[in-house]
Each structure stands twice: as C-alpha cells, then as structure tokens.
C-alpha positions as CSV (number, residue, x, y, z in Angstrom):
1,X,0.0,0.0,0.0
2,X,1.3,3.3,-0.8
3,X,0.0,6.8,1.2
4,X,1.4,10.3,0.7
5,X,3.7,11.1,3.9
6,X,4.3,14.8,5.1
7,X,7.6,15.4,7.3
8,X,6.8,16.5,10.3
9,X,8.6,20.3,9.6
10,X,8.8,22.7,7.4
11,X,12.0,24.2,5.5
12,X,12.6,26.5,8.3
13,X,12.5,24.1,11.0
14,X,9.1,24.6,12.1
15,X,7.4,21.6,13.1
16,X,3.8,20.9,11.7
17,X,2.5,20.3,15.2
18,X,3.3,23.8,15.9
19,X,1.9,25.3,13.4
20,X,-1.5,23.5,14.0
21,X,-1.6,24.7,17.7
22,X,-0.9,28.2,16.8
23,X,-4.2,28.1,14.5
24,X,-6.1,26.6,16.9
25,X,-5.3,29.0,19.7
26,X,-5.1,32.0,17.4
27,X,-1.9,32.7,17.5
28,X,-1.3,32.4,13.8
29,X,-4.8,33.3,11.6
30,X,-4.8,31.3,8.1
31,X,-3.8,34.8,6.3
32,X,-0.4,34.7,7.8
33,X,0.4,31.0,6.2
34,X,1.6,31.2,2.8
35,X,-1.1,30.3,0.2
36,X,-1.4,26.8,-1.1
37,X,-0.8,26.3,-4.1
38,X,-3.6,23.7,-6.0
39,X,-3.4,22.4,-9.5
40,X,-6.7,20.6,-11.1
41,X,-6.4,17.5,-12.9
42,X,-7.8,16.6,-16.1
43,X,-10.5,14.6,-14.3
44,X,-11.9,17.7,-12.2
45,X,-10.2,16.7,-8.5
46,X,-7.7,19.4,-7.0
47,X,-4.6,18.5,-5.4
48,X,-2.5,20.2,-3.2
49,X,1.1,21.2,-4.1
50,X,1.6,22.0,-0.4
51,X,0.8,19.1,1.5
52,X,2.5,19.9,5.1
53,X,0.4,23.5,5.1
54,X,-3.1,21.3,4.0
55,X,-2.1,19.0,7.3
56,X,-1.6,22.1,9.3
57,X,-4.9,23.4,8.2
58,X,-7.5,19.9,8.3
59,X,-6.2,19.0,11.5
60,X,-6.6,22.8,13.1
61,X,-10.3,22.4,14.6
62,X,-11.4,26.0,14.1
63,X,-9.9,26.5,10.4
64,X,-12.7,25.5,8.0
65,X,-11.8,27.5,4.8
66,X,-8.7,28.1,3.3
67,X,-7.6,29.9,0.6
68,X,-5.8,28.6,-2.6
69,X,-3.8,29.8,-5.8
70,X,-5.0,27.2,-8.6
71,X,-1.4,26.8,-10.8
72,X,-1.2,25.3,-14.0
73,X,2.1,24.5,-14.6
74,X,2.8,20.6,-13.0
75,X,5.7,19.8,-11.2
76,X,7.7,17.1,-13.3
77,X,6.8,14.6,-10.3
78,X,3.3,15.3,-10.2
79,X,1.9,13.0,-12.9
80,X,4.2,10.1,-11.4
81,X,3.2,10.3,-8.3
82,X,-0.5,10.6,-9.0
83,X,-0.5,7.0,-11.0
84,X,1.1,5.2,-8.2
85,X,-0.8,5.9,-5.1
86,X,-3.6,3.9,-4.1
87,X,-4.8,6.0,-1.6
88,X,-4.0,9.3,-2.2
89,X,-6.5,10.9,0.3
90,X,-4.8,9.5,2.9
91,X,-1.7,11.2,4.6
92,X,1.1,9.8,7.3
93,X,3.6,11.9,8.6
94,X,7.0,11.0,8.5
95,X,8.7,11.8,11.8
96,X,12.2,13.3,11.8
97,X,15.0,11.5,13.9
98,X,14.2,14.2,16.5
99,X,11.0,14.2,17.8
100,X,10.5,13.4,21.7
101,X,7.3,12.8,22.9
C-alpha cells in the first residue's frame, strides 16, 4: 500500500505540530500562512502542491476555509506520483529522527 507522507517540519524548522496549535489557539490566523498552491487535474479533482500547510490546516479544529492559488504548470513529479498511489486521500507523517514525545 502506498500513502502520501508529510515530514513533520517545514523548510525552516518549524514543526507541523506547531503550526497547528498556533491556528487553533489564534496565534497564527490562516492569512499569515503562505497560500497553497492547488493544480486541477484533467479529471476535475484538486490536489495540493503543499501538503505539510493542508495537514496544518485539516487537522486545526477551528480552520474550516482556506484559501488557494490554482497553478497550471505541474511539477515534473506530479503525474508520477498521482498513477502510483492507491490511496491518495490518505496522509502519514513522516517523523524526523528528533521528535521526543
């Protein structure tokens, strides 16, 4: 089985978890997260380019709209990686070597 996994921080060493908890308690509002960036595909459905941020934002209990900047230039690994996932509405994160619970 293959699922789409998110690292559990961003570029600049933010981690996910964070960035969830600051939306939730209002510390961060949805305008001050960069915009994700959607492309549609040729069968109507509308994928995120920014899968980390769309984590962030679906497990944030009070964020229920976002908004989006449809793109229509692919990235060259889209259209691979859309033919081999089975289930690509489901999402694991994939924990750096660093995380203490």
């Amino acid at each position: 089985m293959i699922y789409v996994f998110v690292i559990d921080e961003f570029a600049n060493g933010q981690r996910i978890f964070d960035l969830r908890d600051e939306l939730e308690q209002g510390l961060t509002t949805v305008d001050e997260v960069p915009i994700i960036d959607v492309i549609r595909t040729q069968s109507g459905n509308i994928w995120s380019l920014n899968n980390r941020r769309l984590w962030c934002f679906r497990n944030a209990s009070n964020v229920n709209q976002i908004p989006v900047r449809f793109v229509k230039q692919r990235p060259n690994w889209f259209d691979h990686r859309i033919r081999i996932l089975k289930h690509p509405f489901h999402v694991n994160i994939r924990f750096s070597e660093e995380v203490l619970f």
